[in-house]
N, C-alpha and C positions, 0 to 999 in steps of 0.2 A: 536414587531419584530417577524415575522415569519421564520423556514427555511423551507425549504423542503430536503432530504434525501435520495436519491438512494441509497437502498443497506444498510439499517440505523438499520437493524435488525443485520445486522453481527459484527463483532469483533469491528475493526475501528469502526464500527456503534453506536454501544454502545456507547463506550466510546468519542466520540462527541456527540452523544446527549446528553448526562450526563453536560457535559461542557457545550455546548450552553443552556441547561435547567436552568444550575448556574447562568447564565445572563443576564436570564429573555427571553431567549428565549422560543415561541410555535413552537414544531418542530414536523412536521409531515413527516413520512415516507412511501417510498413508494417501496410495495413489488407482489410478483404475488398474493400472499393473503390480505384478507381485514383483518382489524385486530383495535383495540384502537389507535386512533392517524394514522392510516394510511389509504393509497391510493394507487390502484391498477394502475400498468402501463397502463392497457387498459383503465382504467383513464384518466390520463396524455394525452393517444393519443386521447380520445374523448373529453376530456373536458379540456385539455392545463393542465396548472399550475394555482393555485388559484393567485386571484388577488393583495392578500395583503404578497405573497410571497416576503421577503427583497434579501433572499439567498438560491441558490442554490445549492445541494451538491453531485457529484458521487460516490459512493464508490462500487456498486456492480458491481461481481465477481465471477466466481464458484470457488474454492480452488483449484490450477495447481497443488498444492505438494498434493493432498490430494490420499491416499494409498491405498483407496477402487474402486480409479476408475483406468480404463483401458486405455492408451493414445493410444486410436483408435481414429477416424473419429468422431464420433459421440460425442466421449467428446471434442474432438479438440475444434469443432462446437460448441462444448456451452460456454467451455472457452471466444470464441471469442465474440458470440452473447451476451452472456451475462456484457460483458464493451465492446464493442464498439456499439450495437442497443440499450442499455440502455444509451447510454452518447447522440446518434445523436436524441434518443426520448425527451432525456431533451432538448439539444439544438436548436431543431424543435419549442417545444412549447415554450422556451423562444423567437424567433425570431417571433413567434406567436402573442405572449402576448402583449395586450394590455396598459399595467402598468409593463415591465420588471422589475424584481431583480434588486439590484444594482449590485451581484457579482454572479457568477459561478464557482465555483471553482470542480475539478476533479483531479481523484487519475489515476495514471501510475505507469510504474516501470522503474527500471534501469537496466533491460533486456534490455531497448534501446543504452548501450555501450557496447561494445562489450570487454570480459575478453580481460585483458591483466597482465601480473603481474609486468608490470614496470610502465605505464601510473596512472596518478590520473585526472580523467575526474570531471569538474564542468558544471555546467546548461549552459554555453557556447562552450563545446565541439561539436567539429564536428559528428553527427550522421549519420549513415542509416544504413538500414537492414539487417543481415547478416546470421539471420535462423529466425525457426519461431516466437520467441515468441518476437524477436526484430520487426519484422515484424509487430506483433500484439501489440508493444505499438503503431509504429507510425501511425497505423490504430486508434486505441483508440485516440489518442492525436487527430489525423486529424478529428474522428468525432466530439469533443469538439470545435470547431472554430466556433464563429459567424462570419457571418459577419465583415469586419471591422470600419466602420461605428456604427456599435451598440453601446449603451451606455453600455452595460454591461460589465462589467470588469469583466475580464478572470484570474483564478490562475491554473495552473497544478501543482502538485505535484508527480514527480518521488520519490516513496518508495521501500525500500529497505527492507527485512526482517522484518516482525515487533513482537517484541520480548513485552509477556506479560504474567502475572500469568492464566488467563483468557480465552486462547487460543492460534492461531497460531505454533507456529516450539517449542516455551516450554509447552506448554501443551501436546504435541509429546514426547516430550526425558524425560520431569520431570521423569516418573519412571523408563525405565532404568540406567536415571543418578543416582537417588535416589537409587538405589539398587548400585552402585555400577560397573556400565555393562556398560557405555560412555566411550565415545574416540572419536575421530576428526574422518572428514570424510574422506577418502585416508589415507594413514599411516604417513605424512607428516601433513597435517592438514594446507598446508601455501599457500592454497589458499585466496581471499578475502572473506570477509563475510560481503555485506555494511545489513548494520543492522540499525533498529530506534527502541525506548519505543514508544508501544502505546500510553501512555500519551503523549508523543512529537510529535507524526503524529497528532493525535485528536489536540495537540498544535497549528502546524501548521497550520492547515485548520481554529482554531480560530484565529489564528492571521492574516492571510489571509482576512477573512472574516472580521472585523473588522479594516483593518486597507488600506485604499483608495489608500495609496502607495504600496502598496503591486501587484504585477500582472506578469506575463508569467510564465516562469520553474521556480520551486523552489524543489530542491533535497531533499525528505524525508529520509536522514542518518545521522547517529550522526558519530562518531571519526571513523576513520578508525582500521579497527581489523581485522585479520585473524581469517581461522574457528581453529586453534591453539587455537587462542588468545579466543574468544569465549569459547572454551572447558574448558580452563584452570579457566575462569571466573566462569562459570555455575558449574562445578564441586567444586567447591574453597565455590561456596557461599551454596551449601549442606555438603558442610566438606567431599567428598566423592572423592577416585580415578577417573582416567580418564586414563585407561589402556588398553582400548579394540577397536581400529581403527576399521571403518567399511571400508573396501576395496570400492574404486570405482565400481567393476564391482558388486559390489552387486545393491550399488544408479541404475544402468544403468539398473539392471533385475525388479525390482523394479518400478522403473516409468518410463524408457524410456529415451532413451538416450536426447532427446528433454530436457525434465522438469529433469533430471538432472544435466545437464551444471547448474541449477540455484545452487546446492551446490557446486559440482565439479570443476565449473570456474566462482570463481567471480568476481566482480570486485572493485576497487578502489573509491571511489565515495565522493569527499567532497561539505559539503553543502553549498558554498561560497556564494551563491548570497541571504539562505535561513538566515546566518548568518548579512549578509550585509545589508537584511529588518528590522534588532532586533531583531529577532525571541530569545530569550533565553532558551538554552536545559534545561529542568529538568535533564536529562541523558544521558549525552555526552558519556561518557564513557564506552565501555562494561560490564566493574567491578562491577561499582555502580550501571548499569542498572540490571544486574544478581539478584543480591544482593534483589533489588525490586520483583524480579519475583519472591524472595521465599520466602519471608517473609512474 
């Protein structure tokens, strides 16, 4: 069993290879650099997908929260290129191939519902677009469609925060929390915060992959929590206060009123149809998920 990997060097990345390597998967990745185990995109567009490829996997991405870039034009533009010309290069050369994958499966987000603090949105809600970055799932999502005729089976996974010792938004706050210096974002902190453990996304996409019943939206979040609840969590499993609100108009100087709404206004998100496949969370829960990131 072979996979292939878009995006396999990052966070998510990791830790699905790791897992599909447990299984006896060979999984080779593929990045703008050449590397052990990997293949370059210009790659993929010259020479398809290998033949003995079973599964297919997107997950890359530039980092939207990330604090060193600037939300001008030019990062806009990569954000985008970078998951939606990378999902239509895999889906080009799967509709290529001559011995197709049996599965495809790609990562989105839940930027595509739109905040609300009454609603609780599952993989059957009504969507469309309503600023940019909702915009830019359903562009993402849109370039992942074969065909409908193709054999290959299709998984999306809408992700939510993804919370780990390892990286992403706790490898950000570990030391301010850890000092003592956290607090919710807004002075209220009761906005949503749909969140998932990198073990449980990496889950997901194994389970997906592995399991023939499995196909369309499947929502990458575990229990519903506010960024209270979150705080209260993450602070609780350092033994440390959580006394020091960041005001919204700071988030908005910061990165831009755009990639702020992702703290600012979240949203409600449960995983019904991803529970309804079996899927079983390791860490459903904020609490217990915290708890792992710091131990």
């Amino acid at each position: 069993m072979r996979a292939l990997i878009g995006g396999g060097t990052g966070f998510v990345g990791r830790h699905l290879t790791k897992a599909l390597q447990e299984k006896g998967y060979k999984v080779t990745k593929v990045s703008r650099k050449t590397g052990p185990d990997t293949i370059t995109w210009k790659d993929i567009n010259k020479n398809g997908i290998p033949d003995d490829v079973t599964a297919v996997v997107n997950l890359a991405g530039a980092n939207i929260l990330n604090p060193l870039k600037r939300w001008n034009q030019a990062f806009k533009d990569e954000v985008v290129s970078s998951r939606v010309e990378t999902t239509k290069t895999l889906a080009n050369a799967i509709v290529s191939s001559k011995i197709p994958p049996k599965v495809f499966a790609t990562i989105s987000g839940v930027a595509i519902y739109k905040p609300n603090p009454t609603l609780q949105y599952t993989e059957d809600s009504d969507v469309e677009p309503y600023d940019f970055l909702s915009q830019l799932v359903v562009d993402w999502e849109q370039a992942a469609k074969l065909p409908e005729s193709h054999s290959c089976r299709q998984v999306t996974v809408r992700s939510g925060v993804v919370l780990g010792r390892d990286g992403g938004m706790i490898q950000q706050l570990y030391f301010p929390f850890y000092l003592g210096l956290g607090g919710t974002i807004g002075l209220r902190g009761d906005q949503w915060l749909p969140w998932i453990h990198v073990s449980d996304l990496a889950g997901i996409f194994m389970h997906a992959i592995n399991n023939d019943n499995v196909h369309g939206i499947l929502n990458g979040t575990a229990e519903s929590a506010t960024n209270a609840d979150f705080t209260k969590a993450f602070a609780g499993a350092l033994c440390r206060p959580a006394i020091f609100p960041t005001p919204g108009f700071v988030m908005n100087i910061v990165f831009g009123s755009d990639r702020a709404k992702v703290i600012l206004e979240g949203q409600n998100v449960k995983p019904q149809k991803t529970l309804e496949s079996g899927y079983q969370y390791k860490y459903f829960d904020v609490k217990t998920a915290c708890k792992n990131c710091v131990s």
